[in-house]
N, C-alpha and C positions, 0 to 999 in steps of 0.2 A: 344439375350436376356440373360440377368446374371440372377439366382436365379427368374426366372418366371417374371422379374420387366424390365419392356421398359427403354431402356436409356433416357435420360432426354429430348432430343432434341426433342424422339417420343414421349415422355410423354408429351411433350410441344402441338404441334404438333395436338394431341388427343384431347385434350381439346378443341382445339382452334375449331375444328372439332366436337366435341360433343355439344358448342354452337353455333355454326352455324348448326347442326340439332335442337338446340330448339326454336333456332328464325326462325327457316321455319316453325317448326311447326307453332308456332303462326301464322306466315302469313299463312298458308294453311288455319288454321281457319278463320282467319279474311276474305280471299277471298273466303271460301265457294265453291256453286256452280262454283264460275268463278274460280277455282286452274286447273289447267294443271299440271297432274301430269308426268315431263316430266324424273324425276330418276336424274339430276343432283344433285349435292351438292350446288352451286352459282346458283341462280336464281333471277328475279323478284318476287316482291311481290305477284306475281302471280303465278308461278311455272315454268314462258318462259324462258328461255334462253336470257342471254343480249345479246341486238344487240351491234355487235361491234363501230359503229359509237357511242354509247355511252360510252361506256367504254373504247377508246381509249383515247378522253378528259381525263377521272379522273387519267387516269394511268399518260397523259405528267403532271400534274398539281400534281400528288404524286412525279415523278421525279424532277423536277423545287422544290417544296419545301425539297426535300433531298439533293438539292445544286448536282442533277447529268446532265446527257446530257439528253436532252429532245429530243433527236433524236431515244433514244430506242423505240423500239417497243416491244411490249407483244411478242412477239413469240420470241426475242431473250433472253428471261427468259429460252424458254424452250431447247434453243441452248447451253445456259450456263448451264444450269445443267444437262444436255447429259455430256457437257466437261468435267463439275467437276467429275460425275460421272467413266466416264472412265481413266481420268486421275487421280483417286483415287482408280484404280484399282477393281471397280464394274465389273462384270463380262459382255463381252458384250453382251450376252444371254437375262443377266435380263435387262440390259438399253433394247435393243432391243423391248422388250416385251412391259415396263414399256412408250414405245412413242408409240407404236401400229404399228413400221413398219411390213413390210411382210419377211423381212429377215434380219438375224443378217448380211447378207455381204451389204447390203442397209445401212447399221448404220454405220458401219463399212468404206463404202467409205464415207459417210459424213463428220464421225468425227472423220477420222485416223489423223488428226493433231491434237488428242488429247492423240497420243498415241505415239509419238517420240520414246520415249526412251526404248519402249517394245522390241525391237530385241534383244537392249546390253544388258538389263535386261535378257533377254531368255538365253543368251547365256551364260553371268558372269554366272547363276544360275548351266546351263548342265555343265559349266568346272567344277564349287565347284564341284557337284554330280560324276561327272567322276572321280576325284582327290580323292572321298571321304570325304571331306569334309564339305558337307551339306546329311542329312537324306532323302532319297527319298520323 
């Protein structure tokens, strides 16, 4: 965070999050008695949790209309952005955390083909520093 102000992407991001808590509210209200207050953020109009057999449909029928492979599936959303995350140098602690594994070396062999070029990287870095030429 610069000057107390989210980057834009979070600023995006926030919103888009702030109205989807006020159209649940509504629906909370509108189902009343029948809301299951289940703590998710994506729910039915009820408060359930979507069954995936429905929400698998909507997702092939969003990729087919973005002209992509309709062979994806929802969970390799969250393979992809493990990858991006580590291969953009996110620390692997917080991916770790951030998927809910039980250890950073479990993340770790998953999606060390996401992390190739970390040794040369490690090592260019100790020669600079030995040589003096890069700031501890």
């Amino acid at each position: 965070m610069v000057s107390g102000r989210l980057p834009f992407q979070s600023y995006i991001l926030v919103k888009e999050l702030e109205a989807q808590r006020k159209q649940q509210q509504l629906e909370r209200q509108a189902a009343g008695d029948n809301w299951e207050d289940t703590g998710f953020v994506f729910t039915t109009s009820r408060g359930t949790p979507f069954d995936p057999s429905q929400v698998t449909p909507a997702f092939k029928k969003l990729l087919t209309k973005a002209g992509l492979p309709n062979t994806w599936r929802l969970h390799d959303l969250r393979h992809a952005m493990a990858t991006h995350w580590l291969a953009s140098g996110i620390n692997a602690k917080v991916v770790s955390e951030r998927l809910g594994h039980a250890s950073v070396a479990f993340t770790l062999q998953v999606y060390a083909h996401a992390l190739p070029n970390q040794q040369a990287e490690g090592a260019e870095r100790a020669a600079q520093y030995l040589l003096g030429r890069e700031e501890a």
